[in-house]
mmCIF file as Biopython writes it, N, C-alpha, C and O atoms, coordinates in Angstrom:
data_model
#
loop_
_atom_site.group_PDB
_atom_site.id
_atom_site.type_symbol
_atom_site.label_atom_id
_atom_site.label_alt_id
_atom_site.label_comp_id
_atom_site.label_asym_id
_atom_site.label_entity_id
_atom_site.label_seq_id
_atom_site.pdbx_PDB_ins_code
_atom_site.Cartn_x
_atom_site.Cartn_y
_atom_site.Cartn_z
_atom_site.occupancy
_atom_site.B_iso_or_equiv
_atom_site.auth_seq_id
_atom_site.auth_asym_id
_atom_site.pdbx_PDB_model_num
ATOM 1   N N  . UNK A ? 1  ? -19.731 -4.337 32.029  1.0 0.0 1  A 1 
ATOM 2   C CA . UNK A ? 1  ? -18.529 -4.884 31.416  1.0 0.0 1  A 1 
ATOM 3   C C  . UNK A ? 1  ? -18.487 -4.569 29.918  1.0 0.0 1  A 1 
ATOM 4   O O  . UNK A ? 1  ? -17.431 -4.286 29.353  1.0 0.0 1  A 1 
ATOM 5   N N  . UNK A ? 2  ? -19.822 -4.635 29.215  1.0 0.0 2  A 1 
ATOM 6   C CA . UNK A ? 2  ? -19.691 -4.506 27.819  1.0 0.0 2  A 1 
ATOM 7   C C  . UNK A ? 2  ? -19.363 -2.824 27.227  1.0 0.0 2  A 1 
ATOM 8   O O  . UNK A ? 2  ? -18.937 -2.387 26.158  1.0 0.0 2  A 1 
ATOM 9   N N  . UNK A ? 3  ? -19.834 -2.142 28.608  1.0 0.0 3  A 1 
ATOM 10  C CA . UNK A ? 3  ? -19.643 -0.228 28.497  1.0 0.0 3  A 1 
ATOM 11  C C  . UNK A ? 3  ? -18.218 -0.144 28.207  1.0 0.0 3  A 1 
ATOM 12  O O  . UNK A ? 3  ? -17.630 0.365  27.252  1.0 0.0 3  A 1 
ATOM 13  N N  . UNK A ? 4  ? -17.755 -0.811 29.335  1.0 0.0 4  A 1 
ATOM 14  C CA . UNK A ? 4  ? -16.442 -0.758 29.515  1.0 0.0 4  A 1 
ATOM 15  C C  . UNK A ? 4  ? -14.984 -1.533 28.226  1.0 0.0 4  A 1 
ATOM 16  O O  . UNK A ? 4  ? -13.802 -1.201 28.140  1.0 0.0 4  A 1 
ATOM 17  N N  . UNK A ? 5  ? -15.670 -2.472 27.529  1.0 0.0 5  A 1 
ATOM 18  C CA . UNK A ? 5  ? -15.165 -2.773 26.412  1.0 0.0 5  A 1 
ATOM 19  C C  . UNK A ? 5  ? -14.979 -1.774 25.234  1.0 0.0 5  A 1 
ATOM 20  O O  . UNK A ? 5  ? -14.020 -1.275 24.645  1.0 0.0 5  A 1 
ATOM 21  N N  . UNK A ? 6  ? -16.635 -1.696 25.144  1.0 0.0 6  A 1 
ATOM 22  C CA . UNK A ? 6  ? -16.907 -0.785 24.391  1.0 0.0 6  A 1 
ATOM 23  C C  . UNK A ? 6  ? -15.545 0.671  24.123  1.0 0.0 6  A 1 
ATOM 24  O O  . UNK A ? 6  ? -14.959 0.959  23.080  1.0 0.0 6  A 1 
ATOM 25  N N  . UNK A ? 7  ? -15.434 1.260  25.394  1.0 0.0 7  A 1 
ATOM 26  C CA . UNK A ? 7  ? -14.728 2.569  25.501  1.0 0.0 7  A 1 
ATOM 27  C C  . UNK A ? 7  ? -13.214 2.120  25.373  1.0 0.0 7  A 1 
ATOM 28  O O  . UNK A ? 7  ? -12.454 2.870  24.760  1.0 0.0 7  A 1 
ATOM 29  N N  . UNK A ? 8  ? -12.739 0.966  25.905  1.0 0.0 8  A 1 
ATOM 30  C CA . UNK A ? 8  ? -11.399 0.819  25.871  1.0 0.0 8  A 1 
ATOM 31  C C  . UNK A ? 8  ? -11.374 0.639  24.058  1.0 0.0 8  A 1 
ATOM 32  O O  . UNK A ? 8  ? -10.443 1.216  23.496  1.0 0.0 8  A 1 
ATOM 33  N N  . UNK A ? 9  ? -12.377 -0.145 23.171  1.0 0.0 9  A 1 
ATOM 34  C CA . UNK A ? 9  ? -11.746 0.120  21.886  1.0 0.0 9  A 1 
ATOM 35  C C  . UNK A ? 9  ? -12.029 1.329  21.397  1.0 0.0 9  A 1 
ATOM 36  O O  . UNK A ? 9  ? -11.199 1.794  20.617  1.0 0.0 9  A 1 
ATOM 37  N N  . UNK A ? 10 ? -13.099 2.045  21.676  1.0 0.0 10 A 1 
ATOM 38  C CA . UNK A ? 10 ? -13.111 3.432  21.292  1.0 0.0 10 A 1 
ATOM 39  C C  . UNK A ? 10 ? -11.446 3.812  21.196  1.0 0.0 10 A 1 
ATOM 40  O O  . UNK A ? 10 ? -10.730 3.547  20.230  1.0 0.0 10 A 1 
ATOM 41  N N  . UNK A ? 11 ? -11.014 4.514  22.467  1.0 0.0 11 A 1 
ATOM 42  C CA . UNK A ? 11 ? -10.122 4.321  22.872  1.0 0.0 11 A 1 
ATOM 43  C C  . UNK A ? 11 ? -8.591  3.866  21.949  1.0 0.0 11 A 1 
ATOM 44  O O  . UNK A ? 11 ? -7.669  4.567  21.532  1.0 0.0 11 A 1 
ATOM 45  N N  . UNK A ? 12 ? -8.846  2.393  21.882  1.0 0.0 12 A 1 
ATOM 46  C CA . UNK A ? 12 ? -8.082  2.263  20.889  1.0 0.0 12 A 1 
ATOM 47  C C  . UNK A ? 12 ? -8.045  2.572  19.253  1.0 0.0 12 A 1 
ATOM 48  O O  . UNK A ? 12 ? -7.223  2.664  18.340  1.0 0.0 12 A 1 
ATOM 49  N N  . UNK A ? 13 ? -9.155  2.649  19.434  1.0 0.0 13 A 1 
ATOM 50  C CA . UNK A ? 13 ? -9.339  2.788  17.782  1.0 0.0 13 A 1 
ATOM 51  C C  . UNK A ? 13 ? -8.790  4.884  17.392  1.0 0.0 13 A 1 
ATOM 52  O O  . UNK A ? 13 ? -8.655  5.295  16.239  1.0 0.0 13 A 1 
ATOM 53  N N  . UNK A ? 14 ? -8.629  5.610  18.399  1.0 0.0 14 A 1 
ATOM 54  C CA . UNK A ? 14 ? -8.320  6.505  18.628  1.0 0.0 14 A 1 
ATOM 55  C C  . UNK A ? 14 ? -7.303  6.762  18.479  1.0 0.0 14 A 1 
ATOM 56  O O  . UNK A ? 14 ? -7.022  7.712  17.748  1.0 0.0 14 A 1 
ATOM 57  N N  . UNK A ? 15 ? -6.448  6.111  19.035  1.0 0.0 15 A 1 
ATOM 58  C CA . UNK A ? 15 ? -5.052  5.803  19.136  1.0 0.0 15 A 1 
ATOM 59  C C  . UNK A ? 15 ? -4.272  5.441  18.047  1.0 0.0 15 A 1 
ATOM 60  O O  . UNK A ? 15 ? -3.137  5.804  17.737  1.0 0.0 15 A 1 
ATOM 61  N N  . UNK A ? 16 ? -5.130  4.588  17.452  1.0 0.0 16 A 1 
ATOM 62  C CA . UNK A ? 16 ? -4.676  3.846  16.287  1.0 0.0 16 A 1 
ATOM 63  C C  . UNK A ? 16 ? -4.609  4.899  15.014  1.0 0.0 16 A 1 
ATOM 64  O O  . UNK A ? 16 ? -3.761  4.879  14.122  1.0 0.0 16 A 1 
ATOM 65  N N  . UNK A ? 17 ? -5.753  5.856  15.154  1.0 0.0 17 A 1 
ATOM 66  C CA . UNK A ? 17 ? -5.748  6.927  14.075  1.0 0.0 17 A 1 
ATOM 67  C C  . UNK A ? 17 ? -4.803  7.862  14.266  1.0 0.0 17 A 1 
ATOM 68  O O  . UNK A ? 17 ? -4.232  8.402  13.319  1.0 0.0 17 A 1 
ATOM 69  N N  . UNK A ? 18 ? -4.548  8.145  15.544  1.0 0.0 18 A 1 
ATOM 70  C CA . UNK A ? 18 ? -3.669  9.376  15.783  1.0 0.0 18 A 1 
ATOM 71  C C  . UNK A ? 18 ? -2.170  8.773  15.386  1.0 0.0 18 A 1 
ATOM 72  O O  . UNK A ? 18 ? -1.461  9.560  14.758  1.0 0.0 18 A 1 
ATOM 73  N N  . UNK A ? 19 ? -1.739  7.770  15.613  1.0 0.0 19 A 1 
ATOM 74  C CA . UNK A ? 19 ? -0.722  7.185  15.294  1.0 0.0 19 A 1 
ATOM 75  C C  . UNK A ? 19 ? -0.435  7.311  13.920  1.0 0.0 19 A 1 
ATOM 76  O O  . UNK A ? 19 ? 0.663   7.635  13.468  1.0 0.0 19 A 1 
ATOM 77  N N  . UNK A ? 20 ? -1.234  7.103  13.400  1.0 0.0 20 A 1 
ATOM 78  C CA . UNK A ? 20 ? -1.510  7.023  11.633  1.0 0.0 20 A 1 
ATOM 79  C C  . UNK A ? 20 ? -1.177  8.050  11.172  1.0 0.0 20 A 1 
ATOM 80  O O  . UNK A ? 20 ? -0.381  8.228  10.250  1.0 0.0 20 A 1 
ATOM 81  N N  . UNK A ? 21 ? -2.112  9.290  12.144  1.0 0.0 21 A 1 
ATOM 82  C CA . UNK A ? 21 ? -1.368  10.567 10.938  1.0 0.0 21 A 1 
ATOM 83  C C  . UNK A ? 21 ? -0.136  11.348 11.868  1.0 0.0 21 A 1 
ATOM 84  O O  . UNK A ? 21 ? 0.612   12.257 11.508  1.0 0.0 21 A 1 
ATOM 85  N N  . UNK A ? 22 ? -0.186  10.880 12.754  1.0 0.0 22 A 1 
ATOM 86  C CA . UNK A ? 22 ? 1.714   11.483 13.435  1.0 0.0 22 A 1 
ATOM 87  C C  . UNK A ? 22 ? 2.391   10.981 12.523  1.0 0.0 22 A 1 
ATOM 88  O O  . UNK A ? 22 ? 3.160   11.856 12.124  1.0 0.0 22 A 1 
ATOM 89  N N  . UNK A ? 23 ? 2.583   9.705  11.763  1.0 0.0 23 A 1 
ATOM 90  C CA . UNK A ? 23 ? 3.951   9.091  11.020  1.0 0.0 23 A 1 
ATOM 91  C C  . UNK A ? 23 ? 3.184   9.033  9.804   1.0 0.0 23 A 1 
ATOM 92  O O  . UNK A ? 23 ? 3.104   7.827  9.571   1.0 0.0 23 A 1 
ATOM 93  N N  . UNK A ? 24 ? 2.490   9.744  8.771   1.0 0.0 24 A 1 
ATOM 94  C CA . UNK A ? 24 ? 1.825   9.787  7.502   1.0 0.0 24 A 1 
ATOM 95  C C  . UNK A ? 24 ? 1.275   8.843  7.028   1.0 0.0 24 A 1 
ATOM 96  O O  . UNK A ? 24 ? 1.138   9.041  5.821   1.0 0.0 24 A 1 
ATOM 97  N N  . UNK A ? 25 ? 0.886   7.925  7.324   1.0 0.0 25 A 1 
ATOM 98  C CA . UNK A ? 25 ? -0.261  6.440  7.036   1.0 0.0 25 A 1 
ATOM 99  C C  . UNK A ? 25 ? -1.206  7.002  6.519   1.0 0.0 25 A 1 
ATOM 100 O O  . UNK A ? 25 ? -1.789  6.170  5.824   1.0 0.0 25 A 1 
ATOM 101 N N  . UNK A ? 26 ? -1.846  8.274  6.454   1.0 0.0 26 A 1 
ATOM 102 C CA . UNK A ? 26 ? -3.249  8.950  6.219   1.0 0.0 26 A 1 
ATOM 103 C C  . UNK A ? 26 ? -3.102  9.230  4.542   1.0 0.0 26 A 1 
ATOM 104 O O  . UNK A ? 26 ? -3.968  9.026  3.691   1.0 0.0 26 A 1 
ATOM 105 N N  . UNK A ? 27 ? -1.625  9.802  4.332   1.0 0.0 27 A 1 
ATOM 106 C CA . UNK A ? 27 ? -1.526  10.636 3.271   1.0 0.0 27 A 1 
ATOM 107 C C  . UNK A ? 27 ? -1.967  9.801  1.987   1.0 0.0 27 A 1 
ATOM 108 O O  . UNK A ? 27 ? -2.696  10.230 1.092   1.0 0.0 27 A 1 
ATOM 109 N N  . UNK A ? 28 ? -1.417  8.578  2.055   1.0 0.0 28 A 1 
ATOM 110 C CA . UNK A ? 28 ? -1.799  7.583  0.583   1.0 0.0 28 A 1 
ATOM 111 C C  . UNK A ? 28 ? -3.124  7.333  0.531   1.0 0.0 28 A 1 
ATOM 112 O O  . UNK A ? 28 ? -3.599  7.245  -0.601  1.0 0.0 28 A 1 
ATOM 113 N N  . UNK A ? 29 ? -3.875  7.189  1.486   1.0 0.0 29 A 1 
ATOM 114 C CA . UNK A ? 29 ? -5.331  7.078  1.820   1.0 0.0 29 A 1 
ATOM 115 C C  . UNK A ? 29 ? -5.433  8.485  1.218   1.0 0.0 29 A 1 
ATOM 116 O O  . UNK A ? 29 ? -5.320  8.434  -0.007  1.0 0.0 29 A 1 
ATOM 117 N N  . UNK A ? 30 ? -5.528  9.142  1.470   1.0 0.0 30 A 1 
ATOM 118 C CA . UNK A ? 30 ? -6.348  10.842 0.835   1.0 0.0 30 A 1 
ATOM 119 C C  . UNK A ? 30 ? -5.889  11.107 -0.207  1.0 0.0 30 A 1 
ATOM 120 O O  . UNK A ? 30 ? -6.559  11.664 -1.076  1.0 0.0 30 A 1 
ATOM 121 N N  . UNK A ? 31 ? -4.455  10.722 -0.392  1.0 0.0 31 A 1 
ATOM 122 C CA . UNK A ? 31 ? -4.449  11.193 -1.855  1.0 0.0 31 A 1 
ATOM 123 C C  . UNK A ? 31 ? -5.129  9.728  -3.120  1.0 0.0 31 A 1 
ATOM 124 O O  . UNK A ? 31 ? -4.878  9.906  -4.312  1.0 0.0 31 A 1 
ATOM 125 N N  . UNK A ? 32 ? -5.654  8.869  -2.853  1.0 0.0 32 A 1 
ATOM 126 C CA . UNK A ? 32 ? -6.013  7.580  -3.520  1.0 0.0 32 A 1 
ATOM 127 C C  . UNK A ? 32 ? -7.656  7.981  -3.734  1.0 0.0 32 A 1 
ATOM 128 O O  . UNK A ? 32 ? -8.370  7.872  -4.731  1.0 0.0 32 A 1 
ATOM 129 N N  . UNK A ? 33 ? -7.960  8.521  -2.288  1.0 0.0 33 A 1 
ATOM 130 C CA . UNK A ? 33 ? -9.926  9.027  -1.874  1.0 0.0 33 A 1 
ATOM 131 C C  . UNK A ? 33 ? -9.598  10.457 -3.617  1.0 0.0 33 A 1 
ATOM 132 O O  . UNK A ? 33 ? -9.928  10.487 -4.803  1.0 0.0 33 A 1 
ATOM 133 N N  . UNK A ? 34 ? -8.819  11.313 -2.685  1.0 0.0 34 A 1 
ATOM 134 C CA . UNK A ? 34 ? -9.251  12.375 -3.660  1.0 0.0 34 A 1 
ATOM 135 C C  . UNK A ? 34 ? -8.710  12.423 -5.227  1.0 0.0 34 A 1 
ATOM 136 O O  . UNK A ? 34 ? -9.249  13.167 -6.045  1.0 0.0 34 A 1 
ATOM 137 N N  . UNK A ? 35 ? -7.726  11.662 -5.531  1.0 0.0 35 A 1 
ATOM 138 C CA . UNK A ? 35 ? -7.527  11.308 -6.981  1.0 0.0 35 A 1 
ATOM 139 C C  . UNK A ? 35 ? -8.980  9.931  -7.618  1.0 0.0 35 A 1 
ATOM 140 O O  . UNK A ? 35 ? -9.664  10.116 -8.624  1.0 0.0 35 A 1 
ATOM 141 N N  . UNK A ? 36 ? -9.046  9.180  -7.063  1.0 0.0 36 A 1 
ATOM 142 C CA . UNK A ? 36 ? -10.248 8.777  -7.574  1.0 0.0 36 A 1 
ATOM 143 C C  . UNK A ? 36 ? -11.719 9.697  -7.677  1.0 0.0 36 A 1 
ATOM 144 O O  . UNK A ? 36 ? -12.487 9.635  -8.637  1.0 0.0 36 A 1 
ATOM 145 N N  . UNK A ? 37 ? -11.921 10.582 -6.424  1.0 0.0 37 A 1 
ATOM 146 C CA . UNK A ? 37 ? -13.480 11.201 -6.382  1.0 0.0 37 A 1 
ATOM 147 C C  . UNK A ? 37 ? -13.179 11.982 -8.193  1.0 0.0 37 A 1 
ATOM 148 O O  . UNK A ? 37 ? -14.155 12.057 -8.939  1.0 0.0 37 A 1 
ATOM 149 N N  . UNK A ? 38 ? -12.067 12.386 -8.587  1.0 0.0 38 A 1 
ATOM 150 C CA . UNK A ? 38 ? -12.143 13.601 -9.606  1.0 0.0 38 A 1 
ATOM 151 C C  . UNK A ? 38 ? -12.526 12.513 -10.793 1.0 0.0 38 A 1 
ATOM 152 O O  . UNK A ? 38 ? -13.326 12.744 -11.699 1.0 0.0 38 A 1 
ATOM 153 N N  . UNK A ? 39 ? -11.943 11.532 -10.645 1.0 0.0 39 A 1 
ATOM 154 C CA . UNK A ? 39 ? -11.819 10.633 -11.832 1.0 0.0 39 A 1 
ATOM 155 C C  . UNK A ? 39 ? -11.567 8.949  -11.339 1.0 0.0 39 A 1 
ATOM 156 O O  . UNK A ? 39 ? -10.443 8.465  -11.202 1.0 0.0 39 A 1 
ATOM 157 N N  . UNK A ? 40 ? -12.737 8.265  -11.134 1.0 0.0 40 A 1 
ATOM 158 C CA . UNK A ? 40 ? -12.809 7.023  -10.570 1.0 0.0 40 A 1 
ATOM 159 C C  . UNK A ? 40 ? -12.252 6.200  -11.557 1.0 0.0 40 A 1 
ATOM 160 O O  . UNK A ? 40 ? -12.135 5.034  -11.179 1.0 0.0 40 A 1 
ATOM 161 N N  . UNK A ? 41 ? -11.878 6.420  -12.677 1.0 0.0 41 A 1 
ATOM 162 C CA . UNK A ? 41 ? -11.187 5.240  -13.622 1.0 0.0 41 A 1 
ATOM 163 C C  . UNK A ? 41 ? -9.607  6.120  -13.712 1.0 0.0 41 A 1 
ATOM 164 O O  . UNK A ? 41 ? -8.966  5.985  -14.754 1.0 0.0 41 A 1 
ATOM 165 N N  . UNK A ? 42 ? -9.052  6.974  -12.630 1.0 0.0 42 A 1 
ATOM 166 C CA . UNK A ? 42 ? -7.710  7.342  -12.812 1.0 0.0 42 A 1 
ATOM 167 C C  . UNK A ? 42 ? -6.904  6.213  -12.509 1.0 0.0 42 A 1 
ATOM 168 O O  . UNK A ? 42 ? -7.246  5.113  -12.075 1.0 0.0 42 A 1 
ATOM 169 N N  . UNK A ? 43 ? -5.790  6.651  -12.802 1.0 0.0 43 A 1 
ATOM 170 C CA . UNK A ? 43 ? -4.741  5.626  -12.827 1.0 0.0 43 A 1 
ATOM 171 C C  . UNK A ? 43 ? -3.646  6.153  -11.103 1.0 0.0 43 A 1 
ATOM 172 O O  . UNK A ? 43 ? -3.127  7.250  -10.899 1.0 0.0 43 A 1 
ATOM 173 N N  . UNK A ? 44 ? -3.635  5.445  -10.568 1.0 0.0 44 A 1 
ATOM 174 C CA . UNK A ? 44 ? -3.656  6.274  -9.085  1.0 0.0 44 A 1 
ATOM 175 C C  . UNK A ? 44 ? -1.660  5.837  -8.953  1.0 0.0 44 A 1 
ATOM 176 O O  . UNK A ? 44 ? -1.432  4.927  -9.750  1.0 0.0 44 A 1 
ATOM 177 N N  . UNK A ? 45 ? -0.933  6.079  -8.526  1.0 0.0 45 A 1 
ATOM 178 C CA . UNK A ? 45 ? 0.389   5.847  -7.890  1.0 0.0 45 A 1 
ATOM 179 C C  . UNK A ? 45 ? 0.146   5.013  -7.018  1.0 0.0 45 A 1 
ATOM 180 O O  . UNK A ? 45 ? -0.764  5.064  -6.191  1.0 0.0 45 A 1 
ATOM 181 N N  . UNK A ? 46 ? 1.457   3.671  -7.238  1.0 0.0 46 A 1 
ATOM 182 C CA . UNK A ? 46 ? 1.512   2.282  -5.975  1.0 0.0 46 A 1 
ATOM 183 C C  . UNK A ? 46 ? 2.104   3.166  -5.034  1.0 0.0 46 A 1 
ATOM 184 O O  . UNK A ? 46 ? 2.864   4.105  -5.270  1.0 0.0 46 A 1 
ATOM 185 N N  . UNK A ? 47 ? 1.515   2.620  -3.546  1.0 0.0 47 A 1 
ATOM 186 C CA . UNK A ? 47 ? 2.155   3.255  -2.379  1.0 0.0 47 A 1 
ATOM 187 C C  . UNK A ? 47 ? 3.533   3.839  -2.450  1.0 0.0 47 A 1 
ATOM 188 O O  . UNK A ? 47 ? 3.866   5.013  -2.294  1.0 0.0 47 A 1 
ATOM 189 N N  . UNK A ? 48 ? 4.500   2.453  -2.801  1.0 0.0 48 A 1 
ATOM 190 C CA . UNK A ? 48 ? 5.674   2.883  -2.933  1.0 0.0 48 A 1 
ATOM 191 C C  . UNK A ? 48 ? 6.229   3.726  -3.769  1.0 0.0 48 A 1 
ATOM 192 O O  . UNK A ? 48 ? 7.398   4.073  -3.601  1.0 0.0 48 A 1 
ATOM 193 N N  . UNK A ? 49 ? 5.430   4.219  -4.870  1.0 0.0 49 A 1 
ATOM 194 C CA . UNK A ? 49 ? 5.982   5.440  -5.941  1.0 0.0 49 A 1 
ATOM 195 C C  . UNK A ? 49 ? 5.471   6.335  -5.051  1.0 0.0 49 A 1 
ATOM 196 O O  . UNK A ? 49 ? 6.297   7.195  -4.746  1.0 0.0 49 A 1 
ATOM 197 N N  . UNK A ? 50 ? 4.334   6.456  -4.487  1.0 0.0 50 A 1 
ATOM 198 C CA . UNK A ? 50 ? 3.766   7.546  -3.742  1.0 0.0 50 A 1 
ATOM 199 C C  . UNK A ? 50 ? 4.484   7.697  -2.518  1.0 0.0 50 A 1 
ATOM 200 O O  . UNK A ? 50 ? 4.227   8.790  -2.014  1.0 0.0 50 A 1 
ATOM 201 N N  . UNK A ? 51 ? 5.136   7.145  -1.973  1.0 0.0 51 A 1 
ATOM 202 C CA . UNK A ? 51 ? 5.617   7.663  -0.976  1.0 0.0 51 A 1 
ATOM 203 C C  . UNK A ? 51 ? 7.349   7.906  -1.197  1.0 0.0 51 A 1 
ATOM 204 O O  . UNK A ? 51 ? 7.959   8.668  -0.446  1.0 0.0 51 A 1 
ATOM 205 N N  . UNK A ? 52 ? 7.989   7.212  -2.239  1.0 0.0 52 A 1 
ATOM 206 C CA . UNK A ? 52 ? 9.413   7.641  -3.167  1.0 0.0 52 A 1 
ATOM 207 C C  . UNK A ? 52 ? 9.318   9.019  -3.208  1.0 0.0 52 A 1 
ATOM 208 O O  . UNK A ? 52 ? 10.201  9.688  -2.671  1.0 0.0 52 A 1 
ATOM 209 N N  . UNK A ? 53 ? 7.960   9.787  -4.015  1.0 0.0 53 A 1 
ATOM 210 C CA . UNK A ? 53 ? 7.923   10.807 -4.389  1.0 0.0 53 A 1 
ATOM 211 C C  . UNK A ? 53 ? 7.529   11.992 -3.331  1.0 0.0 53 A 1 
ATOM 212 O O  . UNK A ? 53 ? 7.618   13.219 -3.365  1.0 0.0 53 A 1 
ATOM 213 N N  . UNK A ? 54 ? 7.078   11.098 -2.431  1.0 0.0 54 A 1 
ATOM 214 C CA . UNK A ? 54 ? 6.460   12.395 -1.222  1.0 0.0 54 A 1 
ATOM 215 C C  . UNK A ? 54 ? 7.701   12.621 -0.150  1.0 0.0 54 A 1 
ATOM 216 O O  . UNK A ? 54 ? 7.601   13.675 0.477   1.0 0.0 54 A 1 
ATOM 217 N N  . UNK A ? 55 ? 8.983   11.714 0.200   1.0 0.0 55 A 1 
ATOM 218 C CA . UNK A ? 55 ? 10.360  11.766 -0.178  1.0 0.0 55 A 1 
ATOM 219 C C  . UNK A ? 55 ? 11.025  12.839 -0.257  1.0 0.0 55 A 1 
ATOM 220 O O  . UNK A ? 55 ? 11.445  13.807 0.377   1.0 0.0 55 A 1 
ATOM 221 N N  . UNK A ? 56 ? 10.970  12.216 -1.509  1.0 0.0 56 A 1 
ATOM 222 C CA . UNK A ? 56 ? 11.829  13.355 -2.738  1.0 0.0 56 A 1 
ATOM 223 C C  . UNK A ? 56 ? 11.122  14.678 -2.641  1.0 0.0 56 A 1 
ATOM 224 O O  . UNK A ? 56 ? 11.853  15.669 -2.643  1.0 0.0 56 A 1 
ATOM 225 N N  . UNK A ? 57 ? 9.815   14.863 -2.555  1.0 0.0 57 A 1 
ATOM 226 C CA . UNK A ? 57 ? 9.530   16.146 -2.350  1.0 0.0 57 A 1 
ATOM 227 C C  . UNK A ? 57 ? 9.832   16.791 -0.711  1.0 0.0 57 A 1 
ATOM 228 O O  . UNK A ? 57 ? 10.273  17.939 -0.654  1.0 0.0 57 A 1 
ATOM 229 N N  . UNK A ? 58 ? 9.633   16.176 0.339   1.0 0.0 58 A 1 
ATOM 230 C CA . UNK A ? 58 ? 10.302  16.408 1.115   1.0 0.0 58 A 1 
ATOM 231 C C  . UNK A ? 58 ? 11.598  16.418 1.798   1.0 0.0 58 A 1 
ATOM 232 O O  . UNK A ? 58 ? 11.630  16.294 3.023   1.0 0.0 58 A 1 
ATOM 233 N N  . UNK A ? 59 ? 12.727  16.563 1.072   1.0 0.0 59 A 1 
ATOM 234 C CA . UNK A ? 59 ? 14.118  16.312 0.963   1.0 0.0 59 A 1 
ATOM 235 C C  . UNK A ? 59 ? 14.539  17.577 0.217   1.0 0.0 59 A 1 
ATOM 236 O O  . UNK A ? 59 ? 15.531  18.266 0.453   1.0 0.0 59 A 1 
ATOM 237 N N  . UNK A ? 60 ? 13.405  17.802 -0.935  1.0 0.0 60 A 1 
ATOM 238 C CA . UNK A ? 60 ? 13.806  19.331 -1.446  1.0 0.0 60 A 1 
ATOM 239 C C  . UNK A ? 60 ? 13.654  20.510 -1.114  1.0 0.0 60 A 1 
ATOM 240 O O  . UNK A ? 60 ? 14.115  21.543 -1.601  1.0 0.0 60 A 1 
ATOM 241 N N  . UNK A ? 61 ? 12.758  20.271 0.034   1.0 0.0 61 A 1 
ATOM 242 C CA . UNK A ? 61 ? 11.959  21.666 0.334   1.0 0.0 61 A 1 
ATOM 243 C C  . UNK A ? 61 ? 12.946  21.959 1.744   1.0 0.0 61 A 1 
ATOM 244 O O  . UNK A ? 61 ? 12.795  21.145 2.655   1.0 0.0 61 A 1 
ATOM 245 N N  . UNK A ? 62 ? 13.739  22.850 1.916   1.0 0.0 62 A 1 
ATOM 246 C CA . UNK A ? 62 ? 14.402  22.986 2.784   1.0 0.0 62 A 1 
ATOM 247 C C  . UNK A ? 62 ? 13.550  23.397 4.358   1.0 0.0 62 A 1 
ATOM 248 O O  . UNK A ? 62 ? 14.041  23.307 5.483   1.0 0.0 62 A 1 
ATOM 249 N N  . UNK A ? 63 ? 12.562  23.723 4.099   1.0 0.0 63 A 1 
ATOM 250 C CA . UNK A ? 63 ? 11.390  24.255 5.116   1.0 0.0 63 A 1 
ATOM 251 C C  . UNK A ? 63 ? 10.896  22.968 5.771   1.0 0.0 63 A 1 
ATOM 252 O O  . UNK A ? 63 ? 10.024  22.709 6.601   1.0 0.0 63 A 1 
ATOM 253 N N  . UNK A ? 64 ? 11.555  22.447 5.260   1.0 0.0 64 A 1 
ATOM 254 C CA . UNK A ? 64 ? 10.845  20.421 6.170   1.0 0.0 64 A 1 
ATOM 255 C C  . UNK A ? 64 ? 12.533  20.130 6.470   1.0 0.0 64 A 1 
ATOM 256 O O  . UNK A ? 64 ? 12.913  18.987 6.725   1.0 0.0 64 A 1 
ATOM 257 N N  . UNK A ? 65 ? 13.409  21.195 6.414   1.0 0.0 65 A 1 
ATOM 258 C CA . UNK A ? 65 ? 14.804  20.556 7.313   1.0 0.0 65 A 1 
ATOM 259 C C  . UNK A ? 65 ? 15.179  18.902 6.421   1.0 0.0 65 A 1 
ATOM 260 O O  . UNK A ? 65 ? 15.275  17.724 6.765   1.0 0.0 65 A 1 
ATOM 261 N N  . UNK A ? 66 ? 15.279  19.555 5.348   1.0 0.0 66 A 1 
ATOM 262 C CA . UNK A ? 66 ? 16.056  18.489 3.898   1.0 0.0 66 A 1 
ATOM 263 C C  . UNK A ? 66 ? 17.176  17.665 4.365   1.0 0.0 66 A 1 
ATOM 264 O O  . UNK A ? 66 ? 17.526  17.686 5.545   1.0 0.0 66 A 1 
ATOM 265 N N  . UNK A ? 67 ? 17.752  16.937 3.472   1.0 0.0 67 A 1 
ATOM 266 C CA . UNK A ? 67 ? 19.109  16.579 4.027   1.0 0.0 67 A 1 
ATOM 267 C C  . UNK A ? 67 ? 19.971  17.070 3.497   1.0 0.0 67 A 1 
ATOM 268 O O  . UNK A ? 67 ? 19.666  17.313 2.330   1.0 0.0 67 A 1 
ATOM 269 N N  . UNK A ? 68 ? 21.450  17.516 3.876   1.0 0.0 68 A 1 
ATOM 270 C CA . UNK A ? 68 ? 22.157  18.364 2.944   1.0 0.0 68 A 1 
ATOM 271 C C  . UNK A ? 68 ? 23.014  16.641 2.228   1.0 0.0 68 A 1 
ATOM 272 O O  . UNK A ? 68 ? 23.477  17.125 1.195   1.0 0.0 68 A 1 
ATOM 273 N N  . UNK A ? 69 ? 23.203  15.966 2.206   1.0 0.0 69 A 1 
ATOM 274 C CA . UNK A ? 69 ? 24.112  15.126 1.555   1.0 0.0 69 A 1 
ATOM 275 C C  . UNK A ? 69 ? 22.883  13.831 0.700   1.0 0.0 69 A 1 
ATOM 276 O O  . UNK A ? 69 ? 23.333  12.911 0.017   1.0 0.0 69 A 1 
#
């Protein structure tokens, strides 16, 4: 019974990651990991500027199918 627990959260915990980076949950995490490793006293972007701006950068780039209006 406990094998079997065990694998169903494997399992979930699997799920839970893949979910994460299908809809970008990962990106503020990596960019927070790798702006601190360069410089641990940086001054890092709140989620919400960070993701305003990741946005806006994807809205401009017509190769990610922008919006025209």
């Amino acid at each position: 019974m406990a094998a079997a627990l065990t694998l169903l959260r494997e399992a979930g915990a699997r799920a839970w990651w893949l979910l994460r980076e299908l809809n970008g949950e990962h990106a503020y995490d990596r960019y927070v990991t790798h702006a601190r490793s360069h410089d641990p006293d940086a001054t890092v972007l709140s989620r919400r500027e960070f993701e305003n701006r990741r946005v806006d950068r994807r809205d401009a780039d017509p190769r990610e199918g922008g919006s025209c209006c």
